[in-house]
KEMIBA-914897 format. One record per atom (N, C-alpha, C): residue number from 0; z, y, x. Coordinates in pm, whole numbers, plus 50000, padded with zeros to 5 digits. Layout:
N
n  z  y  x
NUM  Z  Y  X .
...
END
This chain:
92
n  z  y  x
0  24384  07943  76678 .
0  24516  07892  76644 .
0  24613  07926  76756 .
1  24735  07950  76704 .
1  24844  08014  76800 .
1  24901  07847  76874 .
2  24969  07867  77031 .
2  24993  07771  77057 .
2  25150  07721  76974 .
3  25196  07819  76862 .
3  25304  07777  76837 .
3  25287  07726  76716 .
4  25138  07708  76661 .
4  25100  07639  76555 .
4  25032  07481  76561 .
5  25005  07517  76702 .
5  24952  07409  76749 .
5  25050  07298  76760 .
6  25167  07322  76809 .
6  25278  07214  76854 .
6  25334  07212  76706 .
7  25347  07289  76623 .
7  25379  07248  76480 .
7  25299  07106  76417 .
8  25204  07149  76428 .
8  25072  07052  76428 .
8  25131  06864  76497 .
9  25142  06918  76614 .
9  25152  06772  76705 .
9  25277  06742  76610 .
10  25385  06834  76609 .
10  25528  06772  76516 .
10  25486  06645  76360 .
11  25371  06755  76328 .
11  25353  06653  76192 .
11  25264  06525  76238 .
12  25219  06534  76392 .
12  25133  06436  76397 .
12  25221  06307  76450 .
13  25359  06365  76444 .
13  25453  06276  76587 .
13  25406  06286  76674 .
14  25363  06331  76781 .
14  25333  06304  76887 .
14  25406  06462  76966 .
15  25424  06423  77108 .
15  25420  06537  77181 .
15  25333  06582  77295 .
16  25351  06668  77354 .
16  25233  06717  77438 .
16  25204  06593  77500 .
17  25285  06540  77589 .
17  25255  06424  77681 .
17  25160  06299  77611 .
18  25234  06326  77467 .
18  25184  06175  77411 .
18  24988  06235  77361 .
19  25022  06377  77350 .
19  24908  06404  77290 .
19  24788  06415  77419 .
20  24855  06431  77533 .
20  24725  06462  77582 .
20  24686  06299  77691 .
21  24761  06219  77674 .
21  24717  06112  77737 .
21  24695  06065  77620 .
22  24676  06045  77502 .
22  24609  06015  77407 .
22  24425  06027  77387 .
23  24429  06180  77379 .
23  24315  06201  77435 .
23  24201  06270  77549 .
24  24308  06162  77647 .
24  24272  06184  77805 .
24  24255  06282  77878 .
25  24354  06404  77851 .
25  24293  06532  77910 .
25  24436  06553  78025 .
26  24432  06665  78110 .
26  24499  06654  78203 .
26  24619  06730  78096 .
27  24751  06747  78132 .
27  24874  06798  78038 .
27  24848  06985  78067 .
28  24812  06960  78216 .
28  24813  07106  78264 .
28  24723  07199  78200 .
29  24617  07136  78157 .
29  24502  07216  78041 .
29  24607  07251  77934 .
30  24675  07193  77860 .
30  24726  07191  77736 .
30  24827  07296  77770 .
31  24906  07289  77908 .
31  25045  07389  77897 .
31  24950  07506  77943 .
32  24865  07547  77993 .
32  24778  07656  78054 .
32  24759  07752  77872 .
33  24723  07653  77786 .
33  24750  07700  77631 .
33  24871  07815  77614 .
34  24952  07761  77679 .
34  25109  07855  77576 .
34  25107  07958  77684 .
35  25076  07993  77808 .
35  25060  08108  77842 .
35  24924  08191  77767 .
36  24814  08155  77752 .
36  24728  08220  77670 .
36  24798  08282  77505 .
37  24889  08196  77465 .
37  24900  08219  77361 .
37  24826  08153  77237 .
38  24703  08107  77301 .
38  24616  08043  77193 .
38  24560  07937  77259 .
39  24539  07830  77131 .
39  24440  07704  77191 .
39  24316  07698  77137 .
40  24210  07657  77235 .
40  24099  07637  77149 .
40  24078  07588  77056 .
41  23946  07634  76960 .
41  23897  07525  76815 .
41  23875  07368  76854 .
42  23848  07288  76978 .
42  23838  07198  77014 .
42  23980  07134  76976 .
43  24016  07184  77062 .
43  24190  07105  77093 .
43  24293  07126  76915 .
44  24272  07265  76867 .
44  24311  07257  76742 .
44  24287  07190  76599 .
45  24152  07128  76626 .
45  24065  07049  76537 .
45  24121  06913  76546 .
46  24140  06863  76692 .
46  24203  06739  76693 .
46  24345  06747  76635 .
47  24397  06843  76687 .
47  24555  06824  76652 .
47  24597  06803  76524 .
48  24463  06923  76383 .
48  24463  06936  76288 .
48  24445  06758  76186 .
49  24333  06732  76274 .
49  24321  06589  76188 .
49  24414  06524  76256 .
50  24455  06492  76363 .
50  24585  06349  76348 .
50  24710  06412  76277 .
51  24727  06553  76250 .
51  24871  06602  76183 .
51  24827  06509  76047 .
52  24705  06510  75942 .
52  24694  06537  75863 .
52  24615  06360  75809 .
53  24631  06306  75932 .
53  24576  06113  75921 .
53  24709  06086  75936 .
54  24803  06119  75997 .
54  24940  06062  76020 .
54  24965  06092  75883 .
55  24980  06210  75771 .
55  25007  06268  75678 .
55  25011  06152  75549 .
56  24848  06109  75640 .
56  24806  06042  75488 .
56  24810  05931  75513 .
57  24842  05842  75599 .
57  24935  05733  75693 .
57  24802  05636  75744 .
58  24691  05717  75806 .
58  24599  05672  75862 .
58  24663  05640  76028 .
59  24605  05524  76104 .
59  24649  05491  76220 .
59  24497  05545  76340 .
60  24568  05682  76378 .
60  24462  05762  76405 .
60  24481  05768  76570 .
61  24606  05687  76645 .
61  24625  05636  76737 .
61  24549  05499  76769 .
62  24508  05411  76674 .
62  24406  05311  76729 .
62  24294  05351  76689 .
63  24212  05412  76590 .
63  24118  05487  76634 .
63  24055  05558  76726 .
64  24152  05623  76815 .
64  24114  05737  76909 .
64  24131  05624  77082 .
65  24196  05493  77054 .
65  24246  05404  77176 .
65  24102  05327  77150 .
66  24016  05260  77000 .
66  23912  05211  77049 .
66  23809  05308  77110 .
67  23828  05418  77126 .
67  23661  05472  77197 .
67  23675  05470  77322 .
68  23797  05430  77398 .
68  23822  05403  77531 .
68  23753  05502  77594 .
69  23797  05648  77575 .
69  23783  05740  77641 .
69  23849  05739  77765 .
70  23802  05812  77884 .
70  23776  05820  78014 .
70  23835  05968  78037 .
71  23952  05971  78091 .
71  23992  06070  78147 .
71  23914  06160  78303 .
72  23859  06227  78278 .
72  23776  06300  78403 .
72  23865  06359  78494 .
73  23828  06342  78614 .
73  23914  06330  78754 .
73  23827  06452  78848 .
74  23925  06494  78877 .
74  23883  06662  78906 .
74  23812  06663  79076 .
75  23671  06709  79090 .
75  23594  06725  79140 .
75  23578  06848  79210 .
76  23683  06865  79327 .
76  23682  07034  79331 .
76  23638  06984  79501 .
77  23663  07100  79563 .
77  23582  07152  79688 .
77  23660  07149  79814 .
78  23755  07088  79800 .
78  23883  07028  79911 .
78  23897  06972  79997 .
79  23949  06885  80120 .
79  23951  06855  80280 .
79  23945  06730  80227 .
80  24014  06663  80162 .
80  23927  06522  80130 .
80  23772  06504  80051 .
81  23766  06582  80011 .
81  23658  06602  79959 .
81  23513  06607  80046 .
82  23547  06702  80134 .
82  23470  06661  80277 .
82  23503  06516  80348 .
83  23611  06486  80362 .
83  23614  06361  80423 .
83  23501  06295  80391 .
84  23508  06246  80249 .
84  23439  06150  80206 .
84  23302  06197  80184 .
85  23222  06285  80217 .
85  23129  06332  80238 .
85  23050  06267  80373 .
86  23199  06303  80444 .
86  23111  06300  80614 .
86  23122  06143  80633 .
87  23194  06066  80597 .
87  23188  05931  80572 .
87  23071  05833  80551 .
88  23005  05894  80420 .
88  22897  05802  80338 .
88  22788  05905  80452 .
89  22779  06047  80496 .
89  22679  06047  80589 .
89  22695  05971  80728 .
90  22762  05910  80773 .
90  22817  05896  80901 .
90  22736  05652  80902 .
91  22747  05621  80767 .
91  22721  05512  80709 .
91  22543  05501  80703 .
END
């Protein structure tokens, strides 16, 4: 799916990027990294596809997706705090 089908998508879902991706907890920067590719994945287009199309059919697909109390993942990279807290819990 093109990313300019994709945001068509969010239009029918109401929502916008922001709303869509703290919705379902992903960082925004994944989602805008999309419109330079040009394309979004089947993952991300699958979701977009069913809330365009639960909003459509006037399903409340915003408290559905708020009870699974999904967990936004917090980025784990290889950085100077990252060592900090390394040498810390060895230092303990």
């Amino acid at each position: 799916m093109t990313f300019i089908e994709f945001k068509k998508l969010l239009l029918d879902a109401e929502l916008t990027i922001p709303k869509f991706t703290a919705l379902i907890k992903v960082s925004e920067k994944n989602i805008q990294a999309y419109k330079k590719k040009k394309e979004v994945p089947n993952a991300i287009a699958s979701i977009a596809a069913c809330f365009a199309k639960m909003n459509q059919e006037g399903i409340d697909y915003r408290t559905l997706i708020n009870d699974l109390d999904l967990k936004k993942k917090e980025k784990k990279g290889a950085g100077f705090s990252k060592k900090k807290e390394e040498k810390k819990k060895e230092e303990k």
